[in-house]
C-alpha positions as CSV (number, residue, x, y, z in Angstrom):
1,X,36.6,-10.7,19.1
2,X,35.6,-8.2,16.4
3,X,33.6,-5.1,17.3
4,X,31.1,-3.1,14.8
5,X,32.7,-0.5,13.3
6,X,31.1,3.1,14.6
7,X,28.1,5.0,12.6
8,X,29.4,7.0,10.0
9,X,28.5,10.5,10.9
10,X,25.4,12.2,9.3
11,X,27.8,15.2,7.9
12,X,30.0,13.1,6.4
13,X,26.8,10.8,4.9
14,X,25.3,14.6,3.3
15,X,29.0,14.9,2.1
16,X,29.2,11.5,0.4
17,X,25.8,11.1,-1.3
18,X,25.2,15.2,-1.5
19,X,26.8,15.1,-5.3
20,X,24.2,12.4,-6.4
21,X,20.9,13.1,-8.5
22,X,18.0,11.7,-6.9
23,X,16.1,9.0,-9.3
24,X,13.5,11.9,-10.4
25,X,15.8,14.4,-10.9
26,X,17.8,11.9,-13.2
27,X,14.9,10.8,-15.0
28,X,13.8,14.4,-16.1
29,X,17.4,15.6,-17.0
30,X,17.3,12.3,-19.5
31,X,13.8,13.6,-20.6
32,X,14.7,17.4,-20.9
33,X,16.0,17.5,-24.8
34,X,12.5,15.2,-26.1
35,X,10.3,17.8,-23.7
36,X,11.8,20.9,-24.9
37,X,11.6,20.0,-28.6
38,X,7.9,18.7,-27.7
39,X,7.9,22.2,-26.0
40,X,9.0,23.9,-29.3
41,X,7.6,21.9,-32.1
42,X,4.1,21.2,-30.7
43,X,3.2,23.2,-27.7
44,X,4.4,26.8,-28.3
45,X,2.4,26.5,-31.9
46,X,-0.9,25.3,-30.6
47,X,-1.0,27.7,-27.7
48,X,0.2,30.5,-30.4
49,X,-2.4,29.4,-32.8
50,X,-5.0,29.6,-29.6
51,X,-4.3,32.9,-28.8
52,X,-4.0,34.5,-32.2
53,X,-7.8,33.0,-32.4
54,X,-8.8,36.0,-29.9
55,X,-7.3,39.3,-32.3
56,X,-8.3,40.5,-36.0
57,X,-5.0,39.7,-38.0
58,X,-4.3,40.3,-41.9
59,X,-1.5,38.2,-43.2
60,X,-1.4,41.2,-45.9
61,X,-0.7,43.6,-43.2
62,X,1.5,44.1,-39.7
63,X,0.2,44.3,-36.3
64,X,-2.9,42.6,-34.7
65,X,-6.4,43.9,-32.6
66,X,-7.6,42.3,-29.7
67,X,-11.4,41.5,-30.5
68,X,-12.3,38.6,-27.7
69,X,-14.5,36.1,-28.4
70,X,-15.6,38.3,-32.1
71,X,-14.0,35.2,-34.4
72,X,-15.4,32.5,-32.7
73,X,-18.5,34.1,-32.5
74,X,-17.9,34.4,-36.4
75,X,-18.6,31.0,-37.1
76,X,-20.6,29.7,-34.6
77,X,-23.5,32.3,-35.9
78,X,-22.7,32.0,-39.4
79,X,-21.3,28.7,-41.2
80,X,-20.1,26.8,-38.6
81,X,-23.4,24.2,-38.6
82,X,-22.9,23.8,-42.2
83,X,-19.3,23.4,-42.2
84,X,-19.8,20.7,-39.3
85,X,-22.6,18.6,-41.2
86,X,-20.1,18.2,-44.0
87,X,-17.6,17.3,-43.0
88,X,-19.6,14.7,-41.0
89,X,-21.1,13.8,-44.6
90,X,-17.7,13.3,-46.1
91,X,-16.3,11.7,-42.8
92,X,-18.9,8.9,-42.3
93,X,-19.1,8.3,-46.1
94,X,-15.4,8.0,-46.4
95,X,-15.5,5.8,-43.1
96,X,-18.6,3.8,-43.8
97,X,-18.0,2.8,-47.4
98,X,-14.2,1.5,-47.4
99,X,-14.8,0.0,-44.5
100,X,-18.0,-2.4,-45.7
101,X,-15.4,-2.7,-49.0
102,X,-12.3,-3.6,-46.8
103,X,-14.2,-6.0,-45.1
104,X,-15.7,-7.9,-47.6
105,X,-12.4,-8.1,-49.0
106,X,-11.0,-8.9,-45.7
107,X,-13.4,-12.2,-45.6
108,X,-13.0,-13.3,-49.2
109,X,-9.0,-13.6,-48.9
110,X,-9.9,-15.2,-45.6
111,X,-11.1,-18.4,-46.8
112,X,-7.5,-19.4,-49.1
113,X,-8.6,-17.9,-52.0
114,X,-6.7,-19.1,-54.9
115,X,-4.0,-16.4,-55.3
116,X,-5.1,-14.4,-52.6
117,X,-1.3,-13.6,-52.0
118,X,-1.2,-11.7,-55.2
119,X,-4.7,-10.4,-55.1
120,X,-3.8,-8.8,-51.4
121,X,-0.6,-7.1,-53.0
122,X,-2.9,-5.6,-56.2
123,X,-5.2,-4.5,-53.5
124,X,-2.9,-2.4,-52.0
125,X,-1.3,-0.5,-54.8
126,X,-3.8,2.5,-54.4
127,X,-3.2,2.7,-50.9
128,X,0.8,3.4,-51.8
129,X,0.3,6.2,-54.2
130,X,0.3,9.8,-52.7
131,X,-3.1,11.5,-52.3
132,X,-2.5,14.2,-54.6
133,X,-1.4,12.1,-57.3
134,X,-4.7,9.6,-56.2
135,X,-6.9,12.7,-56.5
136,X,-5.4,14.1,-59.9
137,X,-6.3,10.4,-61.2
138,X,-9.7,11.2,-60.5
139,X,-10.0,14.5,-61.1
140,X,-9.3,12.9,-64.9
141,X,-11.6,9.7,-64.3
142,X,-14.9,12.5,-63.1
143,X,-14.1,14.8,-66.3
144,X,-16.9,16.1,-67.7
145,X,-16.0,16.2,-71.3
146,X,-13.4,13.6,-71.7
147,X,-13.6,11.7,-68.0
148,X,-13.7,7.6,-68.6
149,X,-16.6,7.1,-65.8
150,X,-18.8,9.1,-68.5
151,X,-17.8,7.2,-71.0
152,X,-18.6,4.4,-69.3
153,X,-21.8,5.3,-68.8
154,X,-22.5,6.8,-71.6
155,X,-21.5,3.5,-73.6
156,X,-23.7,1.4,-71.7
157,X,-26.6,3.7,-71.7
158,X,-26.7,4.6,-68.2
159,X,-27.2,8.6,-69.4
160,X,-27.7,10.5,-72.3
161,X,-25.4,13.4,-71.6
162,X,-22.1,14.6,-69.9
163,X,-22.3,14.9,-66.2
164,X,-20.3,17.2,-64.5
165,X,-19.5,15.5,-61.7
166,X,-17.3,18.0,-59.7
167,X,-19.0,21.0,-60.7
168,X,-22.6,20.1,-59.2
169,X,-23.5,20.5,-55.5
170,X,-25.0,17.2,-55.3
171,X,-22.7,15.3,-57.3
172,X,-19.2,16.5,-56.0
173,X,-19.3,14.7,-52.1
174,X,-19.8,11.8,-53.8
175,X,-16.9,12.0,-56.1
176,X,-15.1,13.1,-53.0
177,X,-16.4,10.2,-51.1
178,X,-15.4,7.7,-54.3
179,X,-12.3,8.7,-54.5
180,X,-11.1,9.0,-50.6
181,X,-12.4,5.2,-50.2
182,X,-10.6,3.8,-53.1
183,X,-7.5,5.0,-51.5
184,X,-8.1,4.1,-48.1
185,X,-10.0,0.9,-48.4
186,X,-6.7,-1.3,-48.5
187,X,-5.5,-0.6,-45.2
188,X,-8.6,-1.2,-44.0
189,X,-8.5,-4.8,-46.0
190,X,-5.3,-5.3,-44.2
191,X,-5.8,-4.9,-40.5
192,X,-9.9,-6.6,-40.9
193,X,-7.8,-9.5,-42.6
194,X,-5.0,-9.5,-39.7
195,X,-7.9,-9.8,-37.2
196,X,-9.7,-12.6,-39.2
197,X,-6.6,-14.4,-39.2
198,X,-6.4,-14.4,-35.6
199,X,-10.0,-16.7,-35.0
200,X,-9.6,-19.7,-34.0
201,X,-10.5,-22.4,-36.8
202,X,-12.0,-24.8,-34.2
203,X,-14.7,-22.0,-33.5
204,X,-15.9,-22.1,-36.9
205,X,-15.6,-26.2,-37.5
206,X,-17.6,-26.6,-34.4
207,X,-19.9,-24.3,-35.4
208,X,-20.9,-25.9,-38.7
209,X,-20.9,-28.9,-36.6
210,X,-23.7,-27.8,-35.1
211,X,-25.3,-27.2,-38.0
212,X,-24.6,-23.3,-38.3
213,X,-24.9,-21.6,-41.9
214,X,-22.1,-19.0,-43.0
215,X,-24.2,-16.0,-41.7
216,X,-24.8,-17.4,-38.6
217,X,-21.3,-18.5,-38.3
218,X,-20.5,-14.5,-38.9
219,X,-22.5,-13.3,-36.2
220,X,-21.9,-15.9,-33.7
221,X,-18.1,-16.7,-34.1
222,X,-16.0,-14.1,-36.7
223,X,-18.0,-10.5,-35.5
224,X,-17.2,-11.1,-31.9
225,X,-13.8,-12.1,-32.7
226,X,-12.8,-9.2,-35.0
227,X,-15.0,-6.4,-33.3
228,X,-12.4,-5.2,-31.0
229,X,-9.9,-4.2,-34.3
230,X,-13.0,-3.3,-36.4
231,X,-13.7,-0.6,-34.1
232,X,-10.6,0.5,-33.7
233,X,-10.3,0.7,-37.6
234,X,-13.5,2.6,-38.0
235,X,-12.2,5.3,-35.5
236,X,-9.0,5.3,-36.7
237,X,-9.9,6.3,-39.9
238,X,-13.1,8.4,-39.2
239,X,-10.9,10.9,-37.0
240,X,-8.4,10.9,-40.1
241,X,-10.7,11.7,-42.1
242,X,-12.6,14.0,-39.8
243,X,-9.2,16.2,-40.4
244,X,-8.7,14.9,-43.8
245,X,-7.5,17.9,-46.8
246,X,-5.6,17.3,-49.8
247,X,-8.2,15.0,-51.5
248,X,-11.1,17.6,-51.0
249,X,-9.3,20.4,-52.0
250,X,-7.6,19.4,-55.5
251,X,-10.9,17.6,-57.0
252,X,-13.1,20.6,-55.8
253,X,-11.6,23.3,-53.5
254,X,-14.2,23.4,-51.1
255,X,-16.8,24.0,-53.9
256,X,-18.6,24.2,-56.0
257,X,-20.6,27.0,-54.1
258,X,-19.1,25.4,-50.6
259,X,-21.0,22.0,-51.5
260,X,-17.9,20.0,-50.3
261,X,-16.4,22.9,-47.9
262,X,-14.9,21.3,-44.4
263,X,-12.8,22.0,-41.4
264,X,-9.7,21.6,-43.2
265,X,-10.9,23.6,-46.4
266,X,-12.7,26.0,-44.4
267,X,-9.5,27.0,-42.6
268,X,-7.0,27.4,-45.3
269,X,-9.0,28.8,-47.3
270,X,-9.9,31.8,-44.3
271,X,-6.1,31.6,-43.8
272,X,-4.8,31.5,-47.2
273,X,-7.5,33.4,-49.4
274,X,-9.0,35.3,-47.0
275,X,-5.7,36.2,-45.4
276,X,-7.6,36.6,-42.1
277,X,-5.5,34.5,-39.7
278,X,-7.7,35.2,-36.4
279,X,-11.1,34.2,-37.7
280,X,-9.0,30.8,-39.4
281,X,-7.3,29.8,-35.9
282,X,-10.9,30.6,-34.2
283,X,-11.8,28.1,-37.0
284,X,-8.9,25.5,-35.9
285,X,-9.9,25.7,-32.2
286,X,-13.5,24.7,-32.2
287,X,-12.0,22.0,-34.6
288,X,-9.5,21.2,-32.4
289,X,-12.6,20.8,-29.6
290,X,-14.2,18.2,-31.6
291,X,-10.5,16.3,-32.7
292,X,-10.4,15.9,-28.7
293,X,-13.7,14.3,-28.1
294,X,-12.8,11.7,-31.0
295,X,-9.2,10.9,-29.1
296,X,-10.9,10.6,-25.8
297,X,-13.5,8.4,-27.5
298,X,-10.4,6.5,-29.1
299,X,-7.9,6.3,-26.0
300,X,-11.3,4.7,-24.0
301,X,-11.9,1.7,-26.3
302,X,-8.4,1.3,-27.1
303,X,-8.0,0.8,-22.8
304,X,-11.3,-0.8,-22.8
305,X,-9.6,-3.5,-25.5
306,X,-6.4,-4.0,-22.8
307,X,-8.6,-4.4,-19.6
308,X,-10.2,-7.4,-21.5
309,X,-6.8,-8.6,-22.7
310,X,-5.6,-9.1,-19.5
């Protein structure tokens, strides 16, 4: 008859297991090398770039001044308001338009458009070439004295004279605007298209079934369909452009007299040309501030969109 073999005592358990990580302890040492370069690369500069907002620094000179709240209170009593609205101008502009662009687009290759294959690759050749070189392009198309859209116009009638399109208050945002949606409106074509792909046919023949015209059929079975990516498209690209830089500063700098000035202008050019690297971070957190409210608005719908998923 076989007998249970004794306990093992609680010592000698401790002894046996006391050399083992625990499944926590494990996980973070895997984890350690990602969090300290997150550690390095992200956090040390932001919280660096927070604190030099609080003290009077010249890039041109050593040393630094505690002076509190004095650069935030900088902006928010001088150009701040002004700065804000246009960037919101250029934001919702360079969001609004490529979007209504993309989409009709999106639609048109939808219904097996003869060489829609091709037309979908021509589409996105603006979308491959670099911003800079995008904006140089334009820089040369807005020309006032030897620009082709003056030519143009000039040709058919439109005007009588030269118009200097990046070197009028209210002519350069919507240059800016013209040439920030011609390179983003093919992505935006892309994933609209993507999502129309995705609707059922049925809905649509059953619809016309019933008698339904093409508008109707848009607002009854392809808007509810697509909604969830067109949204997140639309934010997508408004925060990216809320943040947006190289386009605005090679057609016009910022100018002309601060016309097409925004966040991202306003900072370098405080950092860079005004060498004052206090009031410029100042300038970066209230930025930053707004950046956050657009995630949070972005990381809601996005978890909105997988709630109704599942």
């Amino acid at each position: 008859m076989s007998t249970a073999a004794p306990p093992e005592p609680a010592a000698r358990q401790r002894a046996r297991h006391g050399g083992r990580l625990s499944n926590g302890a494990f996980a973070l040492l895997l984890t350690a090398p990602g969090l300290a370069l997150f550690a390095a690369i992200i956090v040390y500069p932001l919280v660096s770039a927070l604190v030099t907002g609080f003290f009077k620094q010249d890039l041109r000179l050593p040393g630094r001044e505690f002076v509190g709240l004095d650069n935030f209170t900088y902006w928010l009593d001088g150009d701040f308001l002004t700065i804000l609205k246009q960037t919101l101008v250029f934001t919702v502009g360079a969001t609004i338009v490529p979007f209504v662009i993309g989409f009709a687009l999106a639609l048109a290759l939808n219904t097996g458009l003869k060489g829609s294959g091709f037309l979908r690759g021509l589409f996105l050749f603006p979308w491959v070439i670099p911003g800079v070189v995008v904006s140089f392009l334009w820089m040369w198309i807005f020309n006032a004295n030897y620009g082709v859209l003056n030519g143009i116009l000039m040709d058919t009638g439109i005007i009588d004279e030269s118009i200097t399109w990046l070197g009028q208050p209210g002519t350069a945002m919507l240059a800016v605007i013209i040439t920030k949606t011609w390179a983003s409106f093919p992505w935006m074509m892309v994933m609209l298209l993507a999502g129309l792909q995705t609707v059922p046919k049925e809905l649509h023949e059953a619809a016309s079934m019933d008698g339904a015209g093409a508008i109707r059929r848009f607002v009854a079975v392809t808007w509810p369909q697509v909604r969830g990516v067109a949204s997140i498209v639309l934010l997508l690209e408004f925060i990216w452009n809320f943040q947006h830089f190289d386009t605005i500063y090679v057609l016009t700098g910022g100018g002309p007299a601060g016309a097409t000035e925004t966040f991202a202008t306003a900072v370098y050019q405080s950092a860079f040309k005004g060498f004052d690297l206090g009031r410029a971070t100042a300038l970066g957190g209230l930025w930053m501030l707004l950046l956050l409210v657009l995630v949070a608005v972005y990381l809601r719908i996005t978890e909105r969109k997988g709630d109704d998923a599942r």
